[in-house]
DRENDRENVO-466263 format. One record per residue (C-alpha): residue number from 1; x, y, z; residue in three letters. Coordinates in steps of 0.5 Angstrom, whole numbers, padded with zeros to 4 digits. Each point is the difference from the previous one (the first is absolute). Example, Ala and Ser with C-alpha at 12.3 -4.5 7.8 and 13.67 -1.06 7.14 Angstrom:
# residues 2
[1, [0025, -0009, 0016], ALA],
[2, [0002, 0007, -0002], SER],
END
This chain:
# residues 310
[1, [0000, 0000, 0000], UNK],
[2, [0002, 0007, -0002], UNK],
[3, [0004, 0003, 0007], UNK],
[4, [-0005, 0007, -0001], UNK],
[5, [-0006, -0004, -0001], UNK],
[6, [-0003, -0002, 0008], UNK],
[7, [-0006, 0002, 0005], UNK],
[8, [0004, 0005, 0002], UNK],
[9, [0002, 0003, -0007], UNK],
[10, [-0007, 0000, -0001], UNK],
[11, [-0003, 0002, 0006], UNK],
[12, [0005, 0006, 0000], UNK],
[13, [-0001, 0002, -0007], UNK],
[14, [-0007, 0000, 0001], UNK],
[15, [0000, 0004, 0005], UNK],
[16, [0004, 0005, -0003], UNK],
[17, [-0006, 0001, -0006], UNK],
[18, [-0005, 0000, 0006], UNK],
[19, [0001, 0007, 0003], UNK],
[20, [-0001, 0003, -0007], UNK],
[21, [-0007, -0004, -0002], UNK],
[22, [-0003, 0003, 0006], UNK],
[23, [-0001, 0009, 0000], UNK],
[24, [0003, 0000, 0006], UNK],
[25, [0007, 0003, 0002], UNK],
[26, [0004, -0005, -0003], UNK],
[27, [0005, 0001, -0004], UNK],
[28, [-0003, 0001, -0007], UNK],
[29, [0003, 0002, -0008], UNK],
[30, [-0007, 0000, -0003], UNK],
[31, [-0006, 0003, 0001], UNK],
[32, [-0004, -0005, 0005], UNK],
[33, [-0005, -0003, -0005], UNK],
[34, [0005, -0001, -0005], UNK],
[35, [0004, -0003, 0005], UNK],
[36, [-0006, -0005, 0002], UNK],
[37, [-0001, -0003, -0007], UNK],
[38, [0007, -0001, -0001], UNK],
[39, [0003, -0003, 0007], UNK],
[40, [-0007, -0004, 0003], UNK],
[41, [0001, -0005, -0004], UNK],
[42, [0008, -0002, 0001], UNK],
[43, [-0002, 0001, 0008], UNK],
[44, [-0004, -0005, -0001], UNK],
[45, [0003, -0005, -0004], UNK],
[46, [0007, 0001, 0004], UNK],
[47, [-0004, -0001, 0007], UNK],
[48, [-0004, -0006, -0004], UNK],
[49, [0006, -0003, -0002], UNK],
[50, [0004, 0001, 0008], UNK],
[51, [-0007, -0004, 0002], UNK],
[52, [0001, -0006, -0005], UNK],
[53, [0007, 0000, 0001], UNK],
[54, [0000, 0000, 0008], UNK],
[55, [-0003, -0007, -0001], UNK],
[56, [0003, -0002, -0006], UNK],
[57, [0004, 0003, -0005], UNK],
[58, [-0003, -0004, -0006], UNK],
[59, [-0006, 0002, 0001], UNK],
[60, [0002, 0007, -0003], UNK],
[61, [0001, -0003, -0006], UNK],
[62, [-0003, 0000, -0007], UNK],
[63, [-0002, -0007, -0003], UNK],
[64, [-0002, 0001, -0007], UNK],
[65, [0007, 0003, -0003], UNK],
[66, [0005, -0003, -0003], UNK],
[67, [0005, 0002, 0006], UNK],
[68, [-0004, -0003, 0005], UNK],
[69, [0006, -0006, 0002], UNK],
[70, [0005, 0005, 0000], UNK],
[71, [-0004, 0005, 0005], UNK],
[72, [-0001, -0006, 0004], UNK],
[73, [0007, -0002, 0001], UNK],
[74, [0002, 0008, 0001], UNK],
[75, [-0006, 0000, 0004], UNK],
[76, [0002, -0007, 0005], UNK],
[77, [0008, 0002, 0000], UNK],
[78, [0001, -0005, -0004], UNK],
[79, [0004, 0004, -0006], UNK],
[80, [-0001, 0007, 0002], UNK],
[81, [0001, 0006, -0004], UNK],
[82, [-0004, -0002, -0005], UNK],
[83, [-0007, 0003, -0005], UNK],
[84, [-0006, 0000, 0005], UNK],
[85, [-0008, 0002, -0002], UNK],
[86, [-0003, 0001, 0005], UNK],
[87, [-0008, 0000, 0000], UNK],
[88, [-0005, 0006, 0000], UNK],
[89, [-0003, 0004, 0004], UNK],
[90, [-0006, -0004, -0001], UNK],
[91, [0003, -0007, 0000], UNK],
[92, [0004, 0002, 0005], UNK],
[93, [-0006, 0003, 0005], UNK],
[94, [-0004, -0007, -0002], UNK],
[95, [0005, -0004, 0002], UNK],
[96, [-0001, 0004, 0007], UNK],
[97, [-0008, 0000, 0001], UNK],
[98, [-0002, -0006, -0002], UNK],
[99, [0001, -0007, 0003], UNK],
[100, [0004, -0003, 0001], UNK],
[101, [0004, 0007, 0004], UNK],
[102, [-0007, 0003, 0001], UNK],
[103, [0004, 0007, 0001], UNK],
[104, [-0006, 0005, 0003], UNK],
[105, [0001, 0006, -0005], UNK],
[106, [-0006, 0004, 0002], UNK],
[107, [-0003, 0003, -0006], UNK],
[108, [-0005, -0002, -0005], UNK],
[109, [0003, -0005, -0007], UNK],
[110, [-0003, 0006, -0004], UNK],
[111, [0005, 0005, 0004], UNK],
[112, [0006, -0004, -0001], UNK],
[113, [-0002, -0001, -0008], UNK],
[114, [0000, 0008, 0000], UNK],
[115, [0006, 0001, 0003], UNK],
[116, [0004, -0005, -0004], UNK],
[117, [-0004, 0003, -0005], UNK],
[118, [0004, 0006, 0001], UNK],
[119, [0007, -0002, 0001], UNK],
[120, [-0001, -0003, -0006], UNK],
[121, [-0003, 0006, -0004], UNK],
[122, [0007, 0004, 0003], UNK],
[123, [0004, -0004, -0003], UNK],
[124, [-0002, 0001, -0007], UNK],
[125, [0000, 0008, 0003], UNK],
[126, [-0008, 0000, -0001], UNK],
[127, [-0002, 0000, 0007], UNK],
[128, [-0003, 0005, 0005], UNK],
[129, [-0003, -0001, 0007], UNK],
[130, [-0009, 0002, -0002], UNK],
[131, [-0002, -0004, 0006], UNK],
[132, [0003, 0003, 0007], UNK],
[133, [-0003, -0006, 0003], UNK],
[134, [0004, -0004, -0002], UNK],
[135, [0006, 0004, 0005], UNK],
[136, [-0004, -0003, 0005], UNK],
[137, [0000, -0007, -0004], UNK],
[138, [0007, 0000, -0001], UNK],
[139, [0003, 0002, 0008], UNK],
[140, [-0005, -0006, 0003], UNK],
[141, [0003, -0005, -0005], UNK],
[142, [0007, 0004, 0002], UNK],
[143, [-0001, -0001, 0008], UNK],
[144, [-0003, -0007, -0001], UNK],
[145, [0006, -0002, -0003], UNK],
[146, [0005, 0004, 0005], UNK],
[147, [-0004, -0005, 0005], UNK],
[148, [0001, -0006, -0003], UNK],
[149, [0007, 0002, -0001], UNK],
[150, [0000, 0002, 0007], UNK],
[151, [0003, 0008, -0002], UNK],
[152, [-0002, 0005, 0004], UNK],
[153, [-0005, 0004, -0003], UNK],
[154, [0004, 0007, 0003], UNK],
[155, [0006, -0002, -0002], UNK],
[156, [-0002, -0002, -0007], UNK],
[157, [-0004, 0006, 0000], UNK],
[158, [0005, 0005, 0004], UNK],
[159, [-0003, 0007, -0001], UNK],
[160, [-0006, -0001, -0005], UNK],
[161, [-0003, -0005, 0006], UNK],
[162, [-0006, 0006, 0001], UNK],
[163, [-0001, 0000, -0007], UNK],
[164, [0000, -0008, -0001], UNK],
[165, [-0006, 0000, 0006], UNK],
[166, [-0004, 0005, -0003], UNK],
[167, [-0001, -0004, -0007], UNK],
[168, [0000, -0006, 0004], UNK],
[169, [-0005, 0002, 0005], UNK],
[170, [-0004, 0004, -0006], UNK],
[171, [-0001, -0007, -0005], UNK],
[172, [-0002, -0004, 0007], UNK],
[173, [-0005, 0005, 0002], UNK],
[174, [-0003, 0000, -0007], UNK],
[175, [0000, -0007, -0001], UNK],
[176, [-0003, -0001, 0007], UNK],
[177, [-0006, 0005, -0002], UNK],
[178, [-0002, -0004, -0006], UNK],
[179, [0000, -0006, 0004], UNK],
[180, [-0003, 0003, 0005], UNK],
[181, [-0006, 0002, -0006], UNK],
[182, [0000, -0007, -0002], UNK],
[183, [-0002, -0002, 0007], UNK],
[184, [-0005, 0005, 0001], UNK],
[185, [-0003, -0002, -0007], UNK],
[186, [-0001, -0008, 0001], UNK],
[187, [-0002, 0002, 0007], UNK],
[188, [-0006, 0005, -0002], UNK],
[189, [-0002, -0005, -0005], UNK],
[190, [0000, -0006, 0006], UNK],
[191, [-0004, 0005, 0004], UNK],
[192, [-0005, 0002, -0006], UNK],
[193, [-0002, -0008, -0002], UNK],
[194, [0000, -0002, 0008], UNK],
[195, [-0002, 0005, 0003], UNK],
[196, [-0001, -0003, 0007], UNK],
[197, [0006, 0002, 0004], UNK],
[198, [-0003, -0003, 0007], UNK],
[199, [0006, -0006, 0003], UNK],
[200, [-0006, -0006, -0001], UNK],
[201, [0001, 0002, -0008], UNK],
[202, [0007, 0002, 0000], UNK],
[203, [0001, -0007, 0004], UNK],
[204, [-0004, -0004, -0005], UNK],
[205, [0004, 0004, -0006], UNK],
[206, [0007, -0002, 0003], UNK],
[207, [-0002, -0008, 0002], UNK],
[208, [-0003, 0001, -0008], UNK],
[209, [0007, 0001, -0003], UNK],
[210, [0005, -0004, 0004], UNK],
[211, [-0005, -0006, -0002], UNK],
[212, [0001, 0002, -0007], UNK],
[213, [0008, 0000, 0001], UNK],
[214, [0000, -0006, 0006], UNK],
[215, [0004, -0004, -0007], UNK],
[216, [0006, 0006, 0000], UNK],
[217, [0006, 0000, 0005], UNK],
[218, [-0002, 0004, 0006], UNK],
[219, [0007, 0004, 0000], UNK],
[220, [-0003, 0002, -0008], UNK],
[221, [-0006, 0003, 0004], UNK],
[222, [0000, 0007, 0002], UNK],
[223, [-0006, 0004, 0002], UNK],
[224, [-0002, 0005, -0005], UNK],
[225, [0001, 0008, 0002], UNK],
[226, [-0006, 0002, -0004], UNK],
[227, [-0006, -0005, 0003], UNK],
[228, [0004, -0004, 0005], UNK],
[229, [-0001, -0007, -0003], UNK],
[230, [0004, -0004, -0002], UNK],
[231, [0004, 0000, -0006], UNK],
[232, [0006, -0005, -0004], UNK],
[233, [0007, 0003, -0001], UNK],
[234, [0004, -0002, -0005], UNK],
[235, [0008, 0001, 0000], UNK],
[236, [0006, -0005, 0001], UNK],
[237, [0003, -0005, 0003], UNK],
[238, [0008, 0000, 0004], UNK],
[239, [0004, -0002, 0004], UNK],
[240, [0002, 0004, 0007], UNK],
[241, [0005, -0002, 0005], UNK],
[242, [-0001, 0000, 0006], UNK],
[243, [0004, 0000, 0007], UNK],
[244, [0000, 0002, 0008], UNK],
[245, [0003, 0004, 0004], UNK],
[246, [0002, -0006, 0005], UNK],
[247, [0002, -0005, -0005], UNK],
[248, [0004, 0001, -0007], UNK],
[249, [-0004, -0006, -0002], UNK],
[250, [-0004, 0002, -0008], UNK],
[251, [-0005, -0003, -0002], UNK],
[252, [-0004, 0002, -0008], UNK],
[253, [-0008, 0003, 0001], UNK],
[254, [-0003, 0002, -0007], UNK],
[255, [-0004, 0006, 0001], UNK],
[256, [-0005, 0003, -0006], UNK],
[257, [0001, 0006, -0002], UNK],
[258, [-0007, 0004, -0003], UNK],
[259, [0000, 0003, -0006], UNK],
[260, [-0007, 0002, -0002], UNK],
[261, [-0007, -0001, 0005], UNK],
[262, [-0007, -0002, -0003], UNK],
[263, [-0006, 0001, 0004], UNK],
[264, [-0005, -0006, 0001], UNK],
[265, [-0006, 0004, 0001], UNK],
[266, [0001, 0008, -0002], UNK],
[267, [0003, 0003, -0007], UNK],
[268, [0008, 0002, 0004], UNK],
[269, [0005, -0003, -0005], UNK],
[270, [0008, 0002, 0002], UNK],
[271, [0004, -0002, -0005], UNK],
[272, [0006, 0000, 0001], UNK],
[273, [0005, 0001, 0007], UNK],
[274, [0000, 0007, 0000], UNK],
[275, [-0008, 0001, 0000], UNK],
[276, [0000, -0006, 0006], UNK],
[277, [0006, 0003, 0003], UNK],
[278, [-0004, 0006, 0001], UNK],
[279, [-0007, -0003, 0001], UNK],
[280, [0001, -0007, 0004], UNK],
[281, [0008, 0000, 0001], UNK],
[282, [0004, -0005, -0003], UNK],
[283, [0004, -0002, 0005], UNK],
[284, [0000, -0008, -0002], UNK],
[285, [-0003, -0005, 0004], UNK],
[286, [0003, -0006, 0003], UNK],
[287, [-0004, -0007, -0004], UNK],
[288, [0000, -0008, 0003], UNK],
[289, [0005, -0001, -0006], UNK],
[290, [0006, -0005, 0001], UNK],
[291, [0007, 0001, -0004], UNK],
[292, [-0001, -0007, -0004], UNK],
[293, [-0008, 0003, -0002], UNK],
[294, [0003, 0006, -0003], UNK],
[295, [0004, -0003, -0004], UNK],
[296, [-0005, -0003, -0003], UNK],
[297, [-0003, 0006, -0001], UNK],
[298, [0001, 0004, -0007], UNK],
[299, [0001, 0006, 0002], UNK],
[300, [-0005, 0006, -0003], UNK],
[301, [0004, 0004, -0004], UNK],
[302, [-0002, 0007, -0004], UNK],
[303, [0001, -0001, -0007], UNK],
[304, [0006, 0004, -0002], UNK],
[305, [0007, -0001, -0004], UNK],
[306, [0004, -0001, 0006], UNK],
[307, [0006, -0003, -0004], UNK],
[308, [0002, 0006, -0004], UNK],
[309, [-0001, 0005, -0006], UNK],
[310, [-0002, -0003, -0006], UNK],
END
């Protein structure tokens, strides 16, 4: 492997084109929307490849080039020096949010598609930043990864740290608005077919909808936010060690990570992590599932192009 090419490198170099994304009083040569358009991407793409790297170097590699076995002996040392292609931004964030790394980048697939979108239009020099939403979008998928990386976000951010929690805490509480309206809609709904609101009905509703779910998991079950019944869960699978205090003794749980929340009596549907982190918490559940079931399970997986650019 290349001597510059490391977490570290990455990570630093990251950084330093982080504090002239944001319009804060980093260091900056070029006006802020400009500077967003044509460095977000490239922090993103670093951060996402220190992230695949922490657990494997080969996993930044692109898989569809002719190169590809030259990247991978530079990459595990075998003969380094060598070419090395890496994968994209989208292959490269892929890889990290879907099974089986599961990365919690907490934004919509949408918004990293816009983003990647407009790393790709900057560099053929016909980009430019139209939805200033997507500032926000950028630093949450920036402090997702800082955390799964384990950086200090004041150390990463240094002097543009306020301008990070502003965008930050403005794309959150507009997203938190809109679910908000989702859940006041479906439960407006619920109230306007059953209007009946005394604890014998709520009761009766309530023993209703855990009959139409007695076949599902109970750790797939969570109670709707909008009418109180019960609703199914989808999302994944994965494996979590687990220890104590008094012992140095591991064992291996499988938990389920949610990813979108369906209710079974009301209209309240959440689609993805981000709208059930805001309306349910997706803090995941432990399930009753052994290590050897598992195994024998095949893990759902988002359909995406996870190997490489073609």
């Amino acid at each position: 492997m290349t001597s510059d090419f490391t977490v570290e490198n990455l990570i630093s170099t990251a950084r330093t084109y982080a504090r002239q994304t944001l319009d804060g009083p980093g260091f900056r040569s070029t006006p802020y929307e400009d500077a967003f358009t044509a460095l977000s991407g490239i922090v993103l793409e670093r951060l996402a490849k220190a992230a695949l790297m922490r657990r494997h170097p080969a996993l930044v590699m692109d898989l569809t080039g002719k190169s590809s076995w030259e990247t991978l002996l530079s990459l595990t040392g075998v003969a380094p020096g060598g070419t090395i292609r890496t994968a994209s931004l989208k292959v490269a964030l892929d890889r990290l949010r879907l099974a089986p790394l599961n990365v919690p980048l907490g934004v919509k697939a949408k918004e990293i598609d816009d983003l990647v979108e407009l790393r790709n239009s900057s560099a053929h020099a016909i980009g430019s930043l139209t939805d200033p939403s997507l500032v926000g979008a950028y630093v949450k998928i920036v402090d997702s990864l800082l955390n799964d990386l384990d950086v200090a976000r004041a150390t990463f951010w240094m002097d543009c740290l306020q301008a990070a929690d502003y965008a930050k805490a403005g794309a959150e509480a507009r997203e938190r608005e809109r679910v908000r309206a989702l859940i006041d809609k479906a439960r407006s709904s619920y109230r306007r077919e059953y209007p009946d609101d005394s604890p014998d009905a709520k009761e009766y509703h309530y023993e209703w909808s855990k009959n139409l779910t007695k076949s599902i998991p109970e750790w797939r079950l969570r109670d709707c936010p909008a009418c109180e019944n019960v609703g199914i869960m989808e999302g994944v699978l994965f494996k979590h060690r687990v220890s104590t205090p008094e012992s140095d003794e591991e064992w291996t749980v499988i938990q389920f990570g949610p990813g979108s929340f369906r209710c079974s009596s009301c209209s309240l549907h959440l689609d993805d992590q981000v709208e059930v982190e805001y309306g349910i918490s997706n803090i995941p559940n432990w399930t009753d599932i052994s290590e050897e079931e598992f195994e024998r399970i095949e893990p759902k997986r988002e359909p995406s192009n996870v190997l490489g650019d073609v």
